[in-house]
FILO-406076 format. One record per residue: residue in one letter; x, y, z of N, C-alpha, C, O in turn; residue number from 0. Coordinates in Angstrom, 1 decimal, m for minus. Atoms other than C-alpha are relative to their C-alpha. Layout:
BEGIN
  code     n.X     n.Y     n.Z    ca.X    ca.Y    ca.Z     c.X     c.Y     c.Z     o.X     o.Y     o.Z  pos
     a       X       Y       Z       X       Y       Z       X       Y       Z       X       Y       Z  NUM
...
END
This chain:
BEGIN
  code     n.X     n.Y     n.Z    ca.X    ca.Y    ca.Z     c.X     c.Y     c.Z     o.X     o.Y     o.Z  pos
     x    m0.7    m1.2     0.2    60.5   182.0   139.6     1.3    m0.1     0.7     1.4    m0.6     1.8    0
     x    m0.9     0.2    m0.9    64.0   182.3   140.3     0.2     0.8     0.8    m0.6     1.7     1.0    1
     x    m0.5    m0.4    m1.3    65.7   183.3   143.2     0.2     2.4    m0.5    m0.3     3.4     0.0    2
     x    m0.5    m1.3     0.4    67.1   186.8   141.4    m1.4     0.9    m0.5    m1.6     2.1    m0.3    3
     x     1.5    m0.7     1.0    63.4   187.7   139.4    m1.1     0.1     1.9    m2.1     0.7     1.9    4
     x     0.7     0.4    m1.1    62.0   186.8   143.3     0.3     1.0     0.8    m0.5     1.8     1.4    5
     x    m0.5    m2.0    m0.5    64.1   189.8   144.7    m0.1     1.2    m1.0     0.5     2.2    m0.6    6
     x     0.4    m1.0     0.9    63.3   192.0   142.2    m1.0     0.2    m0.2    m1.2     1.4    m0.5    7
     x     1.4    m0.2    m0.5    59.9   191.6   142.6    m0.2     0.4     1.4    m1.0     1.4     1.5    8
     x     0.2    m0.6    m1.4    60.0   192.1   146.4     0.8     1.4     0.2     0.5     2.1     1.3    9
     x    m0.4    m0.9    m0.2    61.9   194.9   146.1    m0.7     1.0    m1.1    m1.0     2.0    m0.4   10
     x     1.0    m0.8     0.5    60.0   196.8   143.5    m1.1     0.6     0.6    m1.5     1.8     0.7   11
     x     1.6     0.0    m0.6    56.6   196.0   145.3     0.1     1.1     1.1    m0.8     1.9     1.3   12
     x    m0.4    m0.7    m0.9    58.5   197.6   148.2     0.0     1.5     0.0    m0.4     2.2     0.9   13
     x    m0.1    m1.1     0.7    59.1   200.4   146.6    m0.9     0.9    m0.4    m1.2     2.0    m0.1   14
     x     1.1    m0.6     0.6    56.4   201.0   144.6    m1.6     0.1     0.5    m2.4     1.0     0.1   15
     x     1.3     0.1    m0.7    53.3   199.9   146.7     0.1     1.3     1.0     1.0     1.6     1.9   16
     x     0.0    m0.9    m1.1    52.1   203.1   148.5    m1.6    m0.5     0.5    m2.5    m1.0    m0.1   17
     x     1.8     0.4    m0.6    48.9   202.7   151.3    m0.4     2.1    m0.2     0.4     3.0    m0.4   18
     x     0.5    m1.1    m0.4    46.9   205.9   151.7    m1.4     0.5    m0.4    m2.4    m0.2    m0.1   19
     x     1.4     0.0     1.2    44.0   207.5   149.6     0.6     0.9    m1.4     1.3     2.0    m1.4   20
     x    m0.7    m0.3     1.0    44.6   207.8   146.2    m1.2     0.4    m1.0    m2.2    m0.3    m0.7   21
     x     1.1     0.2     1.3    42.2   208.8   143.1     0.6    m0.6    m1.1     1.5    m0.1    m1.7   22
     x     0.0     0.4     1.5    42.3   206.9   140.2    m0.5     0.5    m0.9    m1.4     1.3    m0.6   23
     x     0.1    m0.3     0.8    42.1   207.4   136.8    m1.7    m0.2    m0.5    m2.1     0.4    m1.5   24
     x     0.9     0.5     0.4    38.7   205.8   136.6    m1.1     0.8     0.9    m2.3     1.1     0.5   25
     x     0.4    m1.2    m1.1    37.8   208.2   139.7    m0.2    m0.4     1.3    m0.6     0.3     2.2   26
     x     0.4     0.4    m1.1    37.4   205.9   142.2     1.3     0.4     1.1     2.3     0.8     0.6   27
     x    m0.6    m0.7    m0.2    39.1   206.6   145.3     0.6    m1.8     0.5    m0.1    m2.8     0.5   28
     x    m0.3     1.1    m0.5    41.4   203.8   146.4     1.1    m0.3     1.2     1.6     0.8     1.2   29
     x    m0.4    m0.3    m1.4    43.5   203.1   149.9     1.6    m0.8    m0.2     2.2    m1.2     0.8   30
     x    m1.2     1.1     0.3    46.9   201.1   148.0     0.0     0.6    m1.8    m1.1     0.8    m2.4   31
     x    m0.6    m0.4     0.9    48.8   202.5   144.9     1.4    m0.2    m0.5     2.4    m0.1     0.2   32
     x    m1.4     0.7     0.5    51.5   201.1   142.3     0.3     1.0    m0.7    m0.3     1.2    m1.7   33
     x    m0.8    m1.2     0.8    53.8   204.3   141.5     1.1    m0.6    m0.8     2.3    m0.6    m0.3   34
     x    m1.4     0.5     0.3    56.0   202.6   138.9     0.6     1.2    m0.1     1.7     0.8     0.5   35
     x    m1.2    m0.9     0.1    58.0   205.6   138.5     1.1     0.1     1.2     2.2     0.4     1.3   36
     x    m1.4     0.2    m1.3    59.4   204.9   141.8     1.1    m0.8    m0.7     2.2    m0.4    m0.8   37
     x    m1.0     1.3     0.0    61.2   201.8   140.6     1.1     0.7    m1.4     2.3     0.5    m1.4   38
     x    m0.3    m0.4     1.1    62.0   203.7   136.9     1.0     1.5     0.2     1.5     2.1    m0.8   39
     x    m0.2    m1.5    m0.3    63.5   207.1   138.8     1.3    m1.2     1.3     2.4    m0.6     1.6   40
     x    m0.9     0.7    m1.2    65.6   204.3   141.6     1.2    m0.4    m1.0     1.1    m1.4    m1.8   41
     x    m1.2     0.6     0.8    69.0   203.8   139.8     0.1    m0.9    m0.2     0.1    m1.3    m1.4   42
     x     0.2     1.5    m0.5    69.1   200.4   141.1    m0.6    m0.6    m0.7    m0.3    m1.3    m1.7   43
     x     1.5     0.8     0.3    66.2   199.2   140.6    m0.6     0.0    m1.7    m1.4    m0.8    m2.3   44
     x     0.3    m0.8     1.6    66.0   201.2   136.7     1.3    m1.7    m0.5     1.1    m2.8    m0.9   45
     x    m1.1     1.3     0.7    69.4   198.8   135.9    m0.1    m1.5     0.3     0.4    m2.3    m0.4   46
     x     0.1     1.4    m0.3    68.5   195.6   137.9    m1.1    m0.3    m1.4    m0.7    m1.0    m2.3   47
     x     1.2     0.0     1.0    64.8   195.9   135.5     1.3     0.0    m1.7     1.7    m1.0    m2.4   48
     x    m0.8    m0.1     1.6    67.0   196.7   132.2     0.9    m1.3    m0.2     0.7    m1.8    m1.3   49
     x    m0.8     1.1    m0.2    69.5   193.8   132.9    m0.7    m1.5    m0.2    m0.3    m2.5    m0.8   50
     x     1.1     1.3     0.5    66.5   191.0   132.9    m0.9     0.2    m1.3    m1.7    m0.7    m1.8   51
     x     0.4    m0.3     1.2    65.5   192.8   129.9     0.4    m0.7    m1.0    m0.3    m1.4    m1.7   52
     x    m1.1     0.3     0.4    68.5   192.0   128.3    m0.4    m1.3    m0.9    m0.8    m1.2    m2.1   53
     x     0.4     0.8     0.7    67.8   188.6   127.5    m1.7    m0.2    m0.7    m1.8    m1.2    m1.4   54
     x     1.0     0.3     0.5    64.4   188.6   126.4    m0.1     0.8    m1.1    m0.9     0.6    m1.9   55
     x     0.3    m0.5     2.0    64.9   190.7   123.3     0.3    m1.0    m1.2     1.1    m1.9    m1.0   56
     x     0.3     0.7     1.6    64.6   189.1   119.8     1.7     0.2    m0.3     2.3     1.2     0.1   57
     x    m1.9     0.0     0.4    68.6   188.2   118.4    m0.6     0.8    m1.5     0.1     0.4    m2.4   58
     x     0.8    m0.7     1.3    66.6   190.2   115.4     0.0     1.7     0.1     0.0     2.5    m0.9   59
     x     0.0    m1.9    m0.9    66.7   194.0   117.4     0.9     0.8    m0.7     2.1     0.6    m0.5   60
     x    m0.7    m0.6     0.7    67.9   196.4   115.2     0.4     1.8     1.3     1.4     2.4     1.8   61
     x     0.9    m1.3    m0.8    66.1   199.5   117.5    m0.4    m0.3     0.8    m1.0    m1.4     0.8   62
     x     0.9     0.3    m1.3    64.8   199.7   120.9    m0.8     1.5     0.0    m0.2     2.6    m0.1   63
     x     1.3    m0.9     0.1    61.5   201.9   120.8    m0.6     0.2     1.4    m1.6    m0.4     1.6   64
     x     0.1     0.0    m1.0    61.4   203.1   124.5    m1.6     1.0    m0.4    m1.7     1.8    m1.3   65
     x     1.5    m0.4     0.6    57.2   204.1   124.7    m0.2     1.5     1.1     0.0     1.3     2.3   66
     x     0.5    m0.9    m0.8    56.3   207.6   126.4    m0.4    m0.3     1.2    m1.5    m0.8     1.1   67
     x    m0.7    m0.7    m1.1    56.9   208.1   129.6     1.0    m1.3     0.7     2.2    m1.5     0.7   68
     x    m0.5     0.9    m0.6    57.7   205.4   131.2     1.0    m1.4    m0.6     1.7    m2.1     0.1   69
     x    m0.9     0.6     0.7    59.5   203.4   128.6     1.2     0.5    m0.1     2.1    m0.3     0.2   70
     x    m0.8    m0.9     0.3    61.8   206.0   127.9     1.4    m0.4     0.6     2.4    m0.8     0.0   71
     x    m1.3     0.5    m0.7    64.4   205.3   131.1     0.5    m0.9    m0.1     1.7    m1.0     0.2   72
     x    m0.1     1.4     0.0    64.3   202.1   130.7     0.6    m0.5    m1.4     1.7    m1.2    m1.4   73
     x    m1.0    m0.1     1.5    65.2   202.1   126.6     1.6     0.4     0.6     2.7     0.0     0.4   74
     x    m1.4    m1.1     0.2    67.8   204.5   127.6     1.3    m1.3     0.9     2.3    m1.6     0.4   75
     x    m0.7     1.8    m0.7    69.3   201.1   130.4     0.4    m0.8    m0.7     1.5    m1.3    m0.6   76
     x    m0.1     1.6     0.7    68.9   198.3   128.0     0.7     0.9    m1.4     1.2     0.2    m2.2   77
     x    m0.8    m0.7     1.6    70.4   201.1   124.9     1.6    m0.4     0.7     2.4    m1.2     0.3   78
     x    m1.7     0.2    m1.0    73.9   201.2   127.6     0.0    m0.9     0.0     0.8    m1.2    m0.9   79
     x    m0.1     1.6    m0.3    73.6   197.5   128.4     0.5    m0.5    m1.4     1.6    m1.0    m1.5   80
     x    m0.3     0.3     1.0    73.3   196.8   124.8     1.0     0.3    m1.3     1.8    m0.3    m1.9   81
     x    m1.1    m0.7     1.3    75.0   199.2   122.3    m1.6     0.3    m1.0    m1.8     1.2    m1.8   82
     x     1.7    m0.3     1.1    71.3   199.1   120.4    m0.3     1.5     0.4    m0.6     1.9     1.5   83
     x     0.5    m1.5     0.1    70.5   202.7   119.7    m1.2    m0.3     0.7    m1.6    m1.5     1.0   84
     x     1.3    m0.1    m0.8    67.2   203.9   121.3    m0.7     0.8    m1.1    m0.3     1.3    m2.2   85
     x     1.1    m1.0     1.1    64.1   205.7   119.8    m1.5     0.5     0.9    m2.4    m0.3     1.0   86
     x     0.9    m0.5    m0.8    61.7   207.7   122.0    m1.5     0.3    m0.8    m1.7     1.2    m1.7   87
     x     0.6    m0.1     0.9    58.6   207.2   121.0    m1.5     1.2     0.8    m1.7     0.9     2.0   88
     x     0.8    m0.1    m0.8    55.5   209.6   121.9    m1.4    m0.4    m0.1    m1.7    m1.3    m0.9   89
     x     1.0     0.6     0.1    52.2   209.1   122.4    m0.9     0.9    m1.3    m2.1     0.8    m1.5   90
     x     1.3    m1.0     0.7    51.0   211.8   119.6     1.1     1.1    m0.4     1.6     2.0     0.3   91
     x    m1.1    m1.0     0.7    53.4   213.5   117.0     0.0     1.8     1.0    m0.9     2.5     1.5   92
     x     0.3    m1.5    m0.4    54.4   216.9   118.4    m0.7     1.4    m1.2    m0.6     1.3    m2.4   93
     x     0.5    m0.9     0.8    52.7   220.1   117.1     0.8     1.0    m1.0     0.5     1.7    m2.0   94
     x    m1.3    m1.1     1.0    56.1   221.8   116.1     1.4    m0.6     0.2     1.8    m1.5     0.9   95
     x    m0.9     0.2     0.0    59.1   222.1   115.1     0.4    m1.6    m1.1     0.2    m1.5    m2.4   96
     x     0.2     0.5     0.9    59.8   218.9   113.6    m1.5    m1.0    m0.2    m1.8    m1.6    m1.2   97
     x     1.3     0.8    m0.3    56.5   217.2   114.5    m0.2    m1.9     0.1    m1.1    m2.8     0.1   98
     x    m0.1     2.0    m0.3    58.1   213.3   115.1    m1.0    m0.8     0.7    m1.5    m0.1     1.7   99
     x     0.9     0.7    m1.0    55.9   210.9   116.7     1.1    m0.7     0.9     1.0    m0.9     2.1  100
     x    m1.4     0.6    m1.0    59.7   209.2   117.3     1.2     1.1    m0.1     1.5     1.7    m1.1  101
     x    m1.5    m0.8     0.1    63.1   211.2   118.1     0.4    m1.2    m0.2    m0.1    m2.3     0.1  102
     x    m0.9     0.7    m0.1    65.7   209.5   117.4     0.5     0.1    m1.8     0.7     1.1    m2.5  103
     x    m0.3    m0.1     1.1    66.8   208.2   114.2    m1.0    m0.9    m0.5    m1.8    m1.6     0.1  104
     x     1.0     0.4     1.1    64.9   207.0   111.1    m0.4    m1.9     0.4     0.4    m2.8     0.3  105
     x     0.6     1.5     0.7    63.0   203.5   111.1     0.0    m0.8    m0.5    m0.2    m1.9     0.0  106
     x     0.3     0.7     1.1    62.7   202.4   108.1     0.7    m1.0    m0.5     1.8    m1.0    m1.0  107
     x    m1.2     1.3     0.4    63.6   199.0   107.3     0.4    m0.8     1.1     0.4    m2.0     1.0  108
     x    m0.5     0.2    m1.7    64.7   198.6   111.2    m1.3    m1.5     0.2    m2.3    m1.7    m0.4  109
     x     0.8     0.5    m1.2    63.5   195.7   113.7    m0.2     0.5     1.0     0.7     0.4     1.8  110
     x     0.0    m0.4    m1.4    62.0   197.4   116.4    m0.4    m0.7     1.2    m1.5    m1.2     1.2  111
     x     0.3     0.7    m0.9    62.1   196.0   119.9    m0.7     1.4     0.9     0.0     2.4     1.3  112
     x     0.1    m1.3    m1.0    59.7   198.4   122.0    m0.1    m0.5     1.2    m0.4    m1.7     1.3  113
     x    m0.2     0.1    m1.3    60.0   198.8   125.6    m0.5     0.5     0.8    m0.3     1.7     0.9  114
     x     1.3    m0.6    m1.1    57.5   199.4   128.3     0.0    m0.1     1.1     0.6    m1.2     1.5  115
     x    m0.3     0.1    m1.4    57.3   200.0   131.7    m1.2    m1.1     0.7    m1.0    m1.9     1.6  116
     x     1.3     0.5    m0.8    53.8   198.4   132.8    m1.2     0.4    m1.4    m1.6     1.4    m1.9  117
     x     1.3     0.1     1.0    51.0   197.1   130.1    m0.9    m0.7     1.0    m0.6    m1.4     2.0  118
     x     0.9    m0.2    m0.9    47.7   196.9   131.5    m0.9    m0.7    m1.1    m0.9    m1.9    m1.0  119
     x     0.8     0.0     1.7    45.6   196.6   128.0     0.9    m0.5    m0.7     0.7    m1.6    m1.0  120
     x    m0.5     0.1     1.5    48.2   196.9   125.5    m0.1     1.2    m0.9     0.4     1.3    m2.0  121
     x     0.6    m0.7     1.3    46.5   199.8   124.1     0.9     1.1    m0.1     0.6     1.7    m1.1  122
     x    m1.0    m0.9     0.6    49.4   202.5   124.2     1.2    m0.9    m0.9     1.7    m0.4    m1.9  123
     x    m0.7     0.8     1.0    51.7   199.6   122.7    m0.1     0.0    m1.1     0.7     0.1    m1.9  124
     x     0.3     0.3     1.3    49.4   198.9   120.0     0.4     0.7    m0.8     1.0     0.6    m1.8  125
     x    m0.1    m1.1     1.5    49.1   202.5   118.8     1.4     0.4    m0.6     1.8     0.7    m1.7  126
     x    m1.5    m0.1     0.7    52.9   202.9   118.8     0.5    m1.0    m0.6     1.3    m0.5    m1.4  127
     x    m0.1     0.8     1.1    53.4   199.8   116.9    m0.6    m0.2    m1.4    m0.1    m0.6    m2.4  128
     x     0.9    m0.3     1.6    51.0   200.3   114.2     0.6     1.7    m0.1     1.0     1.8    m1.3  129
     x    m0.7    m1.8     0.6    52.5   204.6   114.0     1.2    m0.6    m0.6     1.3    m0.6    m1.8  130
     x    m1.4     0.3     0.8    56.3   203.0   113.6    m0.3    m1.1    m1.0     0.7    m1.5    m1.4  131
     x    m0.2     1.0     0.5    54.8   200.3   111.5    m0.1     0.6    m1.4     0.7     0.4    m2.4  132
     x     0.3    m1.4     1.2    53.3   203.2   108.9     1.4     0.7    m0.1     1.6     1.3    m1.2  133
     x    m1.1    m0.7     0.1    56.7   204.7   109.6     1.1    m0.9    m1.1     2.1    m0.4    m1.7  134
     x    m0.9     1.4     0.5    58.3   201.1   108.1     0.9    m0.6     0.7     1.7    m1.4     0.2  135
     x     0.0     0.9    m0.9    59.2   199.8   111.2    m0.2    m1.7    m0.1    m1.3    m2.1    m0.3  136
     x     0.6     1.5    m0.5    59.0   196.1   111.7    m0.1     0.0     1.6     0.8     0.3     2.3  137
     x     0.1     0.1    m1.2    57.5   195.6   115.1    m0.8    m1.1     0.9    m1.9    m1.2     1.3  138
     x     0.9     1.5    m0.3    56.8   192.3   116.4     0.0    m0.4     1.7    m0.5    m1.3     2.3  139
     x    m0.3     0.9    m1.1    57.9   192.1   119.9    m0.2     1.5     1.3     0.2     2.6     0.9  140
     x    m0.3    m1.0    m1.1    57.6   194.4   123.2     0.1    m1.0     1.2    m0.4    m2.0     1.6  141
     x    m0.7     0.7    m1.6    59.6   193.7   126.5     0.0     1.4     0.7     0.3     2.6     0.6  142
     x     0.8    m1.4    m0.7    58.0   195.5   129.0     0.8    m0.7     1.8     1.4    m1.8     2.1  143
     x    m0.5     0.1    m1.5    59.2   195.6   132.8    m1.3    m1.0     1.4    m1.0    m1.7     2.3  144
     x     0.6     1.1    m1.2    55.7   194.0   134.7    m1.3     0.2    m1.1    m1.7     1.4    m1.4  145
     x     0.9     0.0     0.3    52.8   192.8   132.8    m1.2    m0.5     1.0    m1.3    m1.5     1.7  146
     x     1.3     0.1    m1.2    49.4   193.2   134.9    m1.2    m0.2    m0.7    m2.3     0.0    m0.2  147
     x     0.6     0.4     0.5    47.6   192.3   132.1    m1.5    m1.7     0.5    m1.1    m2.6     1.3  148
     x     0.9     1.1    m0.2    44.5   189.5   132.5    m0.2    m0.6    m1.1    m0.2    m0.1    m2.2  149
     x     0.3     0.9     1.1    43.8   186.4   130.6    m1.2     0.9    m1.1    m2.3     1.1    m0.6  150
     x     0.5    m0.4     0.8    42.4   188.1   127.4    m0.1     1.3    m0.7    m0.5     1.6    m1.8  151
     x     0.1    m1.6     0.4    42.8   192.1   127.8     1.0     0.2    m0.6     0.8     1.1    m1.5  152
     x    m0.9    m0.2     1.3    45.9   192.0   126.0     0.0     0.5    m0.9     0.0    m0.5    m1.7  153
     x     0.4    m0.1     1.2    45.6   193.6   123.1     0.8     0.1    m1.5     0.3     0.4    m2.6  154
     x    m1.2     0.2     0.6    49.0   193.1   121.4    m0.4    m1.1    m1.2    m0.5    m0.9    m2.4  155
     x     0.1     0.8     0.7    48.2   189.8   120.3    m1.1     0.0    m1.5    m0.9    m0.8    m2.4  156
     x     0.7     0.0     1.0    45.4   190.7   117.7     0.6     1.0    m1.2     0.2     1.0    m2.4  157
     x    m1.0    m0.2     1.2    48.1   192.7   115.7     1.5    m0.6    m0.4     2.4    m0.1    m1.1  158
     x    m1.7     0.7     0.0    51.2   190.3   116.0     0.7     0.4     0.9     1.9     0.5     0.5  159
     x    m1.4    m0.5    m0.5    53.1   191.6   118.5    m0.1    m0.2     1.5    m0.9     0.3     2.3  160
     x    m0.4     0.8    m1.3    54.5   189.4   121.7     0.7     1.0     0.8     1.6     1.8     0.8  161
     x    m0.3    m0.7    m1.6    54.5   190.5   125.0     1.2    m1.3     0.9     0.9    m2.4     1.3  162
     x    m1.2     0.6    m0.9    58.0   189.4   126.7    m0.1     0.9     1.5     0.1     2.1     1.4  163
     x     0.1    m0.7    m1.2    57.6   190.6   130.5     1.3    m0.6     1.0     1.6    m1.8     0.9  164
     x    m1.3     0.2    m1.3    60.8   190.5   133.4    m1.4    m0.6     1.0    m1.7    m1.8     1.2  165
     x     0.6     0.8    m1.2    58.0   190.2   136.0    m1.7     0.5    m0.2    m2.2     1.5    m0.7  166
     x     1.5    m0.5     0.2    54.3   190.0   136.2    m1.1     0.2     1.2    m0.8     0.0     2.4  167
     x     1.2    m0.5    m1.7    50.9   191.2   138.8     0.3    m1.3     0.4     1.3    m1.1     1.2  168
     x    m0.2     0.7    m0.5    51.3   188.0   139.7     1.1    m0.5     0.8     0.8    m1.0     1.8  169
     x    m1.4     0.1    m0.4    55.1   187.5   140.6     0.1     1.5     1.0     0.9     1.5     1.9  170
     x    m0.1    m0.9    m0.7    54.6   190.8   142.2    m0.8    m0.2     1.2    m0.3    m0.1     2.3  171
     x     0.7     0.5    m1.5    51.8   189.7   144.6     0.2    m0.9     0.6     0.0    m0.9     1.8  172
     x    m0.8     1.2    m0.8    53.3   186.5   145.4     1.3     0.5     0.7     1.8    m0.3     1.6  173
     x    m1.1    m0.4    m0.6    56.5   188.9   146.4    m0.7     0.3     1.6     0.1    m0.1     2.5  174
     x     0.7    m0.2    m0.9    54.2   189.9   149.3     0.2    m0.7     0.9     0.9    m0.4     1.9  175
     x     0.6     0.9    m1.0    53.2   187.0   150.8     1.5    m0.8     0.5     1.5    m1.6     1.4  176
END
């Protein structure tokens, strides 16, 4: 890992690692908590993340498809950086009004590069990749900010679509030590 991805990992972790007692989503209670929104809500830290983005997008990127919630700031970084429009995508068309699953502008035909803050699974990725793909999307590639993914739980890979990560659980716990 270079020197620059080596401080950007120690300083996230810093950031984002809270001790205390926390409940998880699963219910258990636990004593250590990774708030990415710290790092995604830190000016800094939002444009250092978007900037190692930068190069790992596809020279193919018509669209950047920032994913509900946490994608969102982060599209909106690498859209400035870039000049590549953005596209907010949510997790579940709204009920009114126009009822988009994406704001933004139309799809169709587009390469979309989406962009995520923290994949775990894959499985909010997938379903926004297969929604914009029914939309006529092309969507082959997501560049996400820290994959904490494990050998296998992935779930990208059984629809086509590559996981490019800035930094991973691993690069983050090695910032630790």
């Amino acid at each position: 890992m270079d020197a620059q991805l080596s401080e950007l990992a120690r300083d996230i972790d810093s950031v984002c690692r809270l001790s205390g007692e926390f409940t998880l989503r699963s219910g258990l209670i636990a004593s250590e908590y990774f708030d990415k929104y710290r790092f995604e809500t830190d000016p800094d830290l939002l444009r250092r993340v978007a900037e190692a983005m930068v190069p790992l997008l596809p020279s193919d990127t018509e669209m950047l498809g920032g994913l509900e919630l946490g994608g969102v700031p982060i599209a909106t970084m690498v859209s400035s950086l870039t000049g590549l429009p953005a596209l907010f995508v949510r997790k579940e068309p709204k009920v009114y009004g126009t009822r988009k699953l994406a704001e933004g502008h139309e799809v169709d035909g587009l390469d979309v590069t989406l962009i995520e803050d923290v994949i775990t699974t894959g499985g909010a990725v997938r379903n926004a990749a297969l929604a914009l793909r029914e939309l006529g999307a092309d969507v082959r590639t997501v560049v996400c900010a820290i994959d904490r993914s494990e050998p296998g739980q992935n779930l990208l890979d059984s629809i086509g679509v590559t996981t490019r990560s800035v930094l991973t659980k691993r690069m983050l716990d090695a910032s630790r030590a």
